[in-house]
RODO-2510 file (C-alpha; in nm, 4 decimals, decimal comma):
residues 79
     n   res          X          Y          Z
     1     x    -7,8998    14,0024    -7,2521
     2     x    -7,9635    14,3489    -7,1955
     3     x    -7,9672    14,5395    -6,8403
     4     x    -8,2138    14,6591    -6,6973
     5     x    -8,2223    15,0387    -6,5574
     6     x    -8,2571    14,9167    -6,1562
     7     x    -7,9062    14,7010    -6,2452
     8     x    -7,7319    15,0719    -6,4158
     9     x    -7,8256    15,2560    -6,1293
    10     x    -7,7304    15,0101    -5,8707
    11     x    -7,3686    14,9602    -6,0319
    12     x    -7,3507    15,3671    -6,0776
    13     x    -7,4142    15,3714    -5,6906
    14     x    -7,2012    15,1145    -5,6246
    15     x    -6,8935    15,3237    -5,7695
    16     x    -7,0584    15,6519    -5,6914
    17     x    -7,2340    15,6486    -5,3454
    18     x    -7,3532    15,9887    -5,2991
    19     x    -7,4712    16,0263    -5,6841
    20     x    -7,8563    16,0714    -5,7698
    21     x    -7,8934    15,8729    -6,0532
    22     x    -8,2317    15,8850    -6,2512
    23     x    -8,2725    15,6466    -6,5544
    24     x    -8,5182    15,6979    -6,8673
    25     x    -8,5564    15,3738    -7,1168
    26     x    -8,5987    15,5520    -7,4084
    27     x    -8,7174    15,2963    -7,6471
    28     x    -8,8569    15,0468    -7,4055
    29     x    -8,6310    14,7835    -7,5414
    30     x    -8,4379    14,7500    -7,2303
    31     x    -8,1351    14,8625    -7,4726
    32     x    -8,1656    15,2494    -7,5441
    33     x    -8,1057    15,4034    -7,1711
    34     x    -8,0127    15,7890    -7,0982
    35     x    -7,9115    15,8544    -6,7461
    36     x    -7,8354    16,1727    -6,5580
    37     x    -7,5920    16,1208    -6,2940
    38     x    -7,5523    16,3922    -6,0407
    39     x    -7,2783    16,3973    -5,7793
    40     x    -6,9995    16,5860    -5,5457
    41     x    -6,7721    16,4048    -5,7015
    42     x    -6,7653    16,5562    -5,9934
    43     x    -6,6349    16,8626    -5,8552
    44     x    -6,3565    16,9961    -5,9998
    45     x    -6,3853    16,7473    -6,3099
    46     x    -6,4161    16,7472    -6,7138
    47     x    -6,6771    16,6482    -6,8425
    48     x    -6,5325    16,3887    -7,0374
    49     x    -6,3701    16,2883    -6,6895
    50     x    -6,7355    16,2566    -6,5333
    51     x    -6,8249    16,0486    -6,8009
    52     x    -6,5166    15,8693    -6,7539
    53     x    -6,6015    15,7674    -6,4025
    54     x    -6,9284    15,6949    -6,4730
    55     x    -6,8589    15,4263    -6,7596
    56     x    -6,6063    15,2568    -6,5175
    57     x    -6,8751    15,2418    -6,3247
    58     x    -7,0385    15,0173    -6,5713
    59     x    -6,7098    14,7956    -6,5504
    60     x    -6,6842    14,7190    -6,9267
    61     x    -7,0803    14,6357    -7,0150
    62     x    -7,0935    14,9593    -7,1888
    63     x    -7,1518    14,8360    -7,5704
    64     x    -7,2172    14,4865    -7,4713
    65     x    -7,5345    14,4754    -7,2332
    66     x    -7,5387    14,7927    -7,2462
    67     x    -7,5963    14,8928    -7,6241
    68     x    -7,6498    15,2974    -7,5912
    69     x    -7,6712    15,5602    -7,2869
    70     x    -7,7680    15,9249    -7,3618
    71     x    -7,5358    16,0373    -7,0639
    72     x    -7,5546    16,3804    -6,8876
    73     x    -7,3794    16,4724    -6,5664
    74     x    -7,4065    16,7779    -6,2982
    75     x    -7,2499    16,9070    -6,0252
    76     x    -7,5015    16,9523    -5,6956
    77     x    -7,5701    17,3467    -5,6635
    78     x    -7,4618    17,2830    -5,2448
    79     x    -7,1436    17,0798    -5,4154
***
């Protein structure tokens, strides 16, 4: 069963409090998401270790409910 984008960004908060997280369903399958995540804590972070955090944010549905996510992080400018 896919996931909808309300149950992403609630599980992205979950992990992430402070994040803005704004999700775009880019086939309008429910299936094919892209998300950009932006948060403090990030700071100081690869990019590969942003995206780190945020897939263990999705705590394993990531290729299973989850079939693709077009993922870009950022850093707050005030960060």
């Amino acid at each position: 069963m896919p996931m909808s984008a309300g149950e992403i960004e609630k599980m992205i908060k979950e992990a992430i409090p402070e994040a803005e997280v704004q999700i775009s369903d880019l086939r309008g399958d429910g299936d094919h998401y892209a998300a950009l995540v932006t948060a403090a804590a990030f700071k100081g972070k690869s990019r590969v270790q942003q995206h780190q955090m945020v897939y263990d944010a999705l705590r394993g549905r990531m290729g299973n409910e989850l079939h693709a996510l077009a993922l870009q992080t950022a850093i707050p400018d005030n960060a």
